[in-house]
N, C-alpha and C positions, 0 to 999 in steps of 0.2 A: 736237749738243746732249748735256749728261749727263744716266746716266741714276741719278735720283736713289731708286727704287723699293726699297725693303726684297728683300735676297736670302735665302731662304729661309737659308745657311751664316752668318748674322749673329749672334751672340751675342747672349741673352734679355737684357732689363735688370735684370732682378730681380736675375739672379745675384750674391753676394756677391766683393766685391775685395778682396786678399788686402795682405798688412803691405808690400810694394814700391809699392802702389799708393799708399797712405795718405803713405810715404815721399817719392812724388815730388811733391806738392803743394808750390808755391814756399811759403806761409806759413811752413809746419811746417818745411820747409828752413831757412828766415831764421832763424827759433826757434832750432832748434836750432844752426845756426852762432853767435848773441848767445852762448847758454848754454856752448858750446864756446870761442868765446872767455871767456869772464869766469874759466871755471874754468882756463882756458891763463894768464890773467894773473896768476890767484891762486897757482897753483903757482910760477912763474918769480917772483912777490915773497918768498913765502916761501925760495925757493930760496938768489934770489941775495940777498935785501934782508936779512932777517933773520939 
């Protein structure tokens, strides 16, 4: 059976997560790939269109 009991070398919860943590959250991901596309499409119109 596991064993599922807190070990004493486990990291507190309170402690603060730092800007990689915040990064890997799928949302903020999705976010920010829309926003990196739109500004990707905006550049390549002005580029080539105009």
């Amino acid at each position: 059976m596991l064993d599922t009991t807190q070990s004493d070398a486990a990291a507190p919860q309170n402690e603060p997560r730092g800007c990689l943590f915040a990064l890997s959250q799928p949302p903020l991901m999705i976010f920010l790939a829309v926003i990196g596309c739109l500004l990707l499409m905006a550049s390549l119109h002005d580029l080539l269109l105009l």
